[in-house]
Structures are given as structure tokens and as C-alpha cells.
TORVO-636695 format. One line per field, with one value per residue (C-alpha): residue in one letter; x, y, z; residue number from 1. Coordinates in steps of 0.02 Angstrom, whole numbers, plus 50000, padded with zeros to 5 digits. Example, Ala and Ser with C-alpha at 12.3 -4.5 7.8 and 13.67 -1.06 7.14 Angstrom:
res: [A|S]
c1: [50615|50684]
c2: [49775|49947]
c3: [50390|50357]
n: [1|2]
END
This chain:
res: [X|X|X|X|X|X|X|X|X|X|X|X|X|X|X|X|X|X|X|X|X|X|X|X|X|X|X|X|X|X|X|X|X|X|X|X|X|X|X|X|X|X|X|X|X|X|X|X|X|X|X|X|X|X|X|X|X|X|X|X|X|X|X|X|X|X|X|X|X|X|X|X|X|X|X|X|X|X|X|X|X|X|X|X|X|X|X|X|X|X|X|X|X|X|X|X|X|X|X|X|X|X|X|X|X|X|X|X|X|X|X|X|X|X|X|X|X|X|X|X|X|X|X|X|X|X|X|X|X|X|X|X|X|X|X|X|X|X|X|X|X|X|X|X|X|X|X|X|X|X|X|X|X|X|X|X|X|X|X|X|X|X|X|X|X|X|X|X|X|X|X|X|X|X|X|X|X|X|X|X|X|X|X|X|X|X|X|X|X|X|X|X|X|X|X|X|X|X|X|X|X|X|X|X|X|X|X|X|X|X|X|X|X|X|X|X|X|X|X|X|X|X|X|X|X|X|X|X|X|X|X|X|X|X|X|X|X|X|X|X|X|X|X|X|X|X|X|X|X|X|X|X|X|X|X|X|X|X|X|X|X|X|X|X|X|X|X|X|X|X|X|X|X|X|X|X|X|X|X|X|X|X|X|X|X|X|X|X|X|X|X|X|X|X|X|X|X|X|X|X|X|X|X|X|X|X|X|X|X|X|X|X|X|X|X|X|X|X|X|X|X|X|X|X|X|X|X|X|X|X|X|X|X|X|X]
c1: [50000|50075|50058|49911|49800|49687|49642|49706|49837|49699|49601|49462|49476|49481|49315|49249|49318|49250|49088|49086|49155|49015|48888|48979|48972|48801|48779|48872|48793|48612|48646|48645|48582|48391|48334|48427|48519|48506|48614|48724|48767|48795|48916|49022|49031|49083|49212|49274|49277|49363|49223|49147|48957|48843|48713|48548|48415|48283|48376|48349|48376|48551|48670|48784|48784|48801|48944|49035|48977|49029|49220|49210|49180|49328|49429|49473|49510|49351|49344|49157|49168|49006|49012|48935|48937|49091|49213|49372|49469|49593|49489|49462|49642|49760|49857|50020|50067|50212|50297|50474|50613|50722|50693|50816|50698|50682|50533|50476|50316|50235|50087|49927|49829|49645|49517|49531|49676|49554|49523|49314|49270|49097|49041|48901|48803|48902|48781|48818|48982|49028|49106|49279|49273|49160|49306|49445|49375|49400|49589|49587|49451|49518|49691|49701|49797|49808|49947|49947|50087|50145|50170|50101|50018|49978|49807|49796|49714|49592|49504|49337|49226|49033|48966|48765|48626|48486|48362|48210|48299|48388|48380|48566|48642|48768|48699|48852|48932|48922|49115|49085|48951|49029|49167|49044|49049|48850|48699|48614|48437|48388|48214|48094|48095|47950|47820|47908|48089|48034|47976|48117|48221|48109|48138|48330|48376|48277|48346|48516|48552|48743|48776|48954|49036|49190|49304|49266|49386|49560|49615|49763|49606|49517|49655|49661|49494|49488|49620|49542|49387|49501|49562|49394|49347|49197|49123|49129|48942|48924|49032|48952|48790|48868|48975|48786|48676|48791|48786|48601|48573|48659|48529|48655|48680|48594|48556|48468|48296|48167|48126|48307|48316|48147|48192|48406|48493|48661|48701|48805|49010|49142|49156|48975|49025|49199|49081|48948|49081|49148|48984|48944|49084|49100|48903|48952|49076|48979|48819|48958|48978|49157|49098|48957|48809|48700|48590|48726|48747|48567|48565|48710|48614|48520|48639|48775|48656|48542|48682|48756|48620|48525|48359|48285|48122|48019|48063|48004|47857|47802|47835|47992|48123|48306|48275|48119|48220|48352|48225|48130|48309|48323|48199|48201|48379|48416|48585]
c2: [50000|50159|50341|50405|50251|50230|50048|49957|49811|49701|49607|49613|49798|49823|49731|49852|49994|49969|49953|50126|50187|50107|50206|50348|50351|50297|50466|50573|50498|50515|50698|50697|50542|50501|50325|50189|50107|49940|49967|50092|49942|49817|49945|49961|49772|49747|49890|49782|49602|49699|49686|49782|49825|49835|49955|49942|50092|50197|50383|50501|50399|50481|50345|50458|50562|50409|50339|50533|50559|50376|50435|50612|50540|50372|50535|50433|50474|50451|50471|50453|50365|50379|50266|50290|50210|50285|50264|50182|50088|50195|50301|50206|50163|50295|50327|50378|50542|50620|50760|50858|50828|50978|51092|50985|50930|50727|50668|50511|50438|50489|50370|50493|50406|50376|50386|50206|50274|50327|50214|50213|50225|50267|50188|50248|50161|50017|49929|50080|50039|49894|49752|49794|49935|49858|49707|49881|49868|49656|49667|49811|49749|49572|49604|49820|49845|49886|49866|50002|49988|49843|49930|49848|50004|49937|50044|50131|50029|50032|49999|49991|49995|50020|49999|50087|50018|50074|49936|50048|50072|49924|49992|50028|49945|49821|49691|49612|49471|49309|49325|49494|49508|49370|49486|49597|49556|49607|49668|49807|49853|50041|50055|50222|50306|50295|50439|50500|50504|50596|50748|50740|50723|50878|50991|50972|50963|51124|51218|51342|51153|51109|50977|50990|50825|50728|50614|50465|50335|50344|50235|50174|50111|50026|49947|49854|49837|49755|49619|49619|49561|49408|49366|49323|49161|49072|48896|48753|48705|48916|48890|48735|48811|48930|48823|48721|48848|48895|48718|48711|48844|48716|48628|48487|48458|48307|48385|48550|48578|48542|48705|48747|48628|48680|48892|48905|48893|48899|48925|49011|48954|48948|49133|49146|49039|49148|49303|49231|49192|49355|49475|49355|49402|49567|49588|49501|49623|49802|49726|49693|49512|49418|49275|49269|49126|49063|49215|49317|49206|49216|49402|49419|49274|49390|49509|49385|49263|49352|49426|49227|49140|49118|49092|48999|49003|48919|49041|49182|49086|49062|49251|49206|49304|49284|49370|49281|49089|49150|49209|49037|48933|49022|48977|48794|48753|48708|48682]
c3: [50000|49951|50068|49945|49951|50094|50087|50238|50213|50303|50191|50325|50349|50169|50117|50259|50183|50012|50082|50157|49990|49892|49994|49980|49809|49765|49876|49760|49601|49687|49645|49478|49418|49495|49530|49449|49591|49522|49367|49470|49569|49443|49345|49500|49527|49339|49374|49543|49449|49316|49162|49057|49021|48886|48905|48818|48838|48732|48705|48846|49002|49040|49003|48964|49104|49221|49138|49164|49317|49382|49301|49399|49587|49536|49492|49313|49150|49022|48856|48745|48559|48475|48340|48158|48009|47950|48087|48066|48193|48195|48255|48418|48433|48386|48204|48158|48095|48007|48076|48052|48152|48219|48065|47971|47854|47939|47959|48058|48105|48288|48365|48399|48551|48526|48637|48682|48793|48948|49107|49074|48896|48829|48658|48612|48502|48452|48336|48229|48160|48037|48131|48063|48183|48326|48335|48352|48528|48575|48592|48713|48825|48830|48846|48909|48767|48576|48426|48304|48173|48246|48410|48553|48678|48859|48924|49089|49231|49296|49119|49091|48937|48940|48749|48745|48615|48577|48592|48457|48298|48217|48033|47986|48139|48148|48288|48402|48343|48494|48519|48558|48670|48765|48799|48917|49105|49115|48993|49090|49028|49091|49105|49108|49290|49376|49391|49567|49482|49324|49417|49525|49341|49271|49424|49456|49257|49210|49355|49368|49513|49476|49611|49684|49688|49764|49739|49844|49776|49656|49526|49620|49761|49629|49581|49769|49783|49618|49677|49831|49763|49675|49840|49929|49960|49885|49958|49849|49838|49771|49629|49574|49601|49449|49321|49343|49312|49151|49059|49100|48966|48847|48761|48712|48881|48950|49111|49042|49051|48922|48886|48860|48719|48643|48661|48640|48489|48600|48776|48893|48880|49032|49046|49119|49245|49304|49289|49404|49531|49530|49507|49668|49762|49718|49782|49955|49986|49929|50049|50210|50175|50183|50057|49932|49937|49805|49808|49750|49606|49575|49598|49460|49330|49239|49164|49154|49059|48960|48807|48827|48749|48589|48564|48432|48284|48434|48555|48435|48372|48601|48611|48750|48768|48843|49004|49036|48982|49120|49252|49254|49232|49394|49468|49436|49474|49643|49725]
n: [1|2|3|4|5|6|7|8|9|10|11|12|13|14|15|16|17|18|19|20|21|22|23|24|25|26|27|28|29|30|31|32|33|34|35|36|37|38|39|40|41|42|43|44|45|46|47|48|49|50|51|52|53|54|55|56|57|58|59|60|61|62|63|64|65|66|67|68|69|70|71|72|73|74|75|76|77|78|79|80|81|82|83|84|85|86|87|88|89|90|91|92|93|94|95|96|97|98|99|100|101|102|103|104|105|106|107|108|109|110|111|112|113|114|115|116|117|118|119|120|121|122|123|124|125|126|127|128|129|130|131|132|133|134|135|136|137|138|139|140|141|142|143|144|145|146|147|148|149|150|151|152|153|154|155|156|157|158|159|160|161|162|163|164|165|166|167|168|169|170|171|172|173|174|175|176|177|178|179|180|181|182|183|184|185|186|187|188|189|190|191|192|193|194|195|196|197|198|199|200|201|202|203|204|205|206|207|208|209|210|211|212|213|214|215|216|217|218|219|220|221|222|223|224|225|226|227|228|229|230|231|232|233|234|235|236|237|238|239|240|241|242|243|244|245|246|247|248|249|250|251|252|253|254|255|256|257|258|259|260|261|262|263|264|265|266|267|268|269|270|271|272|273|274|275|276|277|278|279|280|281|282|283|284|285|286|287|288|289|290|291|292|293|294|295|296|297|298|299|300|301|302|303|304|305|306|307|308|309|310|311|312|313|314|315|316|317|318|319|320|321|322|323|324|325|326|327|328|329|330|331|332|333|334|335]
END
């Protein structure tokens, strides 16, 4: 622990002290962004396990501002892409440029960073942008890095990405690939506020009301809360619990559900299992807890799942979608 970080050394004392940051900071972001806790919380537990989010919300509900926000109170870098159908990905990651050397008439080539380079990075829009530009992105989120010219650029940690769709218009869009959208920790679904929160939204918004707001945690913290989180233990009956509910949304798998077979093209692979585990634990330790249980794995199923699996023409033709397949797979597996 260096002299500017304020986690303690204890692992104890450290899971306590993340908890009082967490409420901290869903106090800061209550002043500018209304309602919403549930997604506020499952950001920062993506941002502790070290994902990254896909957001998916009609226009207007202030994605956007949450994502800056979120950055301004972490006191982090961020950096907003919106994505059309013309953007190159060199345009995410940087491009080379010639310049003069020394006025002696040289010239040599000089790396531009793009906005890739940023610890929480915004795309907006993803389904926007041909694939040859969405896949810019898979390198730097799997591995926190990108090669440009065959120069390999490490990325700033903490990094996290949190890609936005818009769920109304699909004409001209570019859906997700699988190997991409496997590459998001959680799919968050914002919903409209409810009737209390929009005039709450209307009165603060169309107002001269320009919260003040702190800095409630550094990079260098997340950083040891973020391999904190890795070093919590987890029971052996809760992991199974997860690696079981993941092959029961295979519907080659002899121990899946009927309905699984009848409604999923595909199902979820090992990486839904290692982000169950660690949305769980992540959970435990934000609500005061030293160790997750199955409810935290249950809690974290939904967007974990949901983006994971592929539904089929019977699906469609029964009017079932992916949330609801996950919600009853649920229900009906038991430890």
C-alpha cells in the first residue's frame, strides 16, 4: 500500500472499507443521476471484477451522464466514442502521423493516442459501426491493450469499457457478433423512471442546480479493491451452484431443462460461469459480507446470462424472450 492510498493492508479491513466507499458514492451519484440504483450497482461490481458493460436503453435515460459522472467521483480518466457508420478503427485506437524533426527537414512517424487510451470509455452506440470497427475494441478489453503499426500500447488501469445500444431502431445497425458480446461482464437494461423520479428528473435538470461532487475513491484504490475482490473466498457448493447453472442453458447438455432445448439455439460458455463467481463476490463484499452465497449468484444470473444465449424460431414463434428463459432457469435450478 503506498502513502496516497487509503485501503488498509487488512484484507478484513479492506472489504469494510470498500463498503463505506460504495455508499459513499452511490451518495454522490444520487445527485445527479435520479433513481437507477440497480444498474448503478451492477456497473460498479463489473468495474470491481474487472468487466465491462453493455448498456441497452431507449435515448433520453442519461446513460451518458452516468457513465461521466461515475468517472468524475473514481477521479478517472474518460473518454466518449460515439460510433457511426463511417468510423474507422483507427479512430478508436490511435494513428500515426508524420511530423518534422528539428527543422532539418527529417521526418519520422509519431503514434497519435485515441480515445481508447482513457480508464472508462463510453461507446456509444456500438451497433452503429461495421464490425471491422466494433472488433477495434475486442483486443483492448480482453487484453488492456492495443497494437497500432505493429506497436504493442499497454492501456491505463483501471480499464473499463461500457458499449450503449439502443434497443428501438435496428435499421442501419450492425447487431454484436456472439464472440463479442461474450466479451461483456454484464447486459444492463435501463428502464423508464418511475412517475416519482421523472419529476424529480424535470425539476433538478431544468433548474440553474449544479451539484458539487467529490472524489470518493482513486484509481490506484480501485486497483486494490479490484484484487481484493480476487482474493475472497467462495464455498465450493456456490461455485458449482454457477459452472451448473451455466451448462444448463446448453441445450446439448443432458442435464438442461426441456425448455432449454425447445427455446436456445446455443448456451452460455465457461466465461458465464467465472463472471457469476465474481459478480457474486463482488456483491458480498459492497452489501458487508466476507463470502458470497447462492443468492449472490442468482442476483448476478440475469445480466451475466441474458447477452450469453440464443434463442431459437420456437422461442420467437412462444413470444419468450432471453431474460424471461434466464428468470425461470432460475427459478428451477436448485443447489
Amino acid at each position: 500500500m503506498t502513502a496516497k492510498s487509503r485501503v488498509p493492508a487488512n484484507d478484513v479491513d479492506a472489504a469494510r472499507e470498500l463498503k463505506t466507499s460504495f455508499d459513499t458514492l452511490r451518495a454522490e451519484l444520487a445527485k445527479v443521476i435520479v433513481g437507477q440504483e440497480t444498474i448503478i450497482e451492477q456497473l460498479l461490481i463489473a468495474l470491481l471484477a474487472r468487466g465491462h458493460c453493455l448498456l441497452v436503453g431507449v435515448p433520453g435515460l442519461a446513460k451518458t451522464l452516468l457513465i461521466k459522472t461515475l468517472a468524475e467521483v473514481l477521479d478517472l480518466t474518460f473518454n466518449r466514442i460515439q460510433f457511426t457508420p463511417d468510423l474507422m478503427p483507427s479512430d478508436i485506437t490511435g494513428t500515426e502521423i508524420i511530423e518534422e524533426q528539428g527543422g532539418r527537414g527529417e521526418k519520422s512517424f509519431r503514434f497519435v493516442r485515441g480515445p481508447i487510451f482513457a480508464n472508462i470509455v463510453l461507446a456509444d452506440e456500438i451497433n452503429r459501426t461495421p464490425p471491422k470497427t466494433q472488433a477495434a475494441l475486442l483486443e483492448a478489453m480482453q487484453e488492456h491493450r492495443v497494437t497500432a503499426a505493429g506497436q504493442t500500447y499497454t492501456l491505463a488501469e483501471p480499464f473499463f469499457v461500457l458499449a450503449t445500444q439502443n434497443p428501438i431502431e435496428q435499421e442501419g445497425t450492425y447487431p454484436l457478433p456472439e464472440a463479442q458480446l461474450d466479451r461483456f461482464m454484464f447486459n444492463l437494461w435501463l428502464d423508464y423512471p418511475r412517475a416519482d423520479e421523472e419529476l424529480r428528473i424535470v425539476k433538478t435538470t431544468t433548474s440553474l442546480f449544479a451539484p458539487a461532487l467529490r472524489h470518493v475513491l482513486t484509481g490506484e484504490e480501485i486497483i486494490e479493491f479490484q484484487n481484493l475482490i480476487r482474493r475472497v473466498p467462495v464455498a465450493d457448493d456456490v461455485i458449482a451452484y454457477a459452472v451448473q447453472l451455466a451448462r444448463r442453458t446448453r441445450p446439448r447438455e443432458e442435464q438442461s431443462p426441456q425448455f432449454i432445448k425447445n427455446w436456445l439455439s446455443w448456451g452460455a460458455g465457461p466465461r458465464a460461469s467465472q463472471y457469476l463467481v465474481l459478480g457474486a463476490k463482488t456483491r458480498a463484499i459492497l452489501d458487508g459480507r466476507h463470502t458470497p452465497d447462492i443468492d449472490d449468484i442468482r442476483a448476478v444470473a440475469a445480466p451475466t446470462l441474458r447477452h450469453r444465449i440464443v434463442t431459437n424460431f420456437n422461442a420467437e414463434a412462444d413470444g419468450v424472450t432471453a431474460i424471461e428463459i434466464v428468470a425461470r432457469l432460475v427459478r428451477e435450478t436448485t443447489p
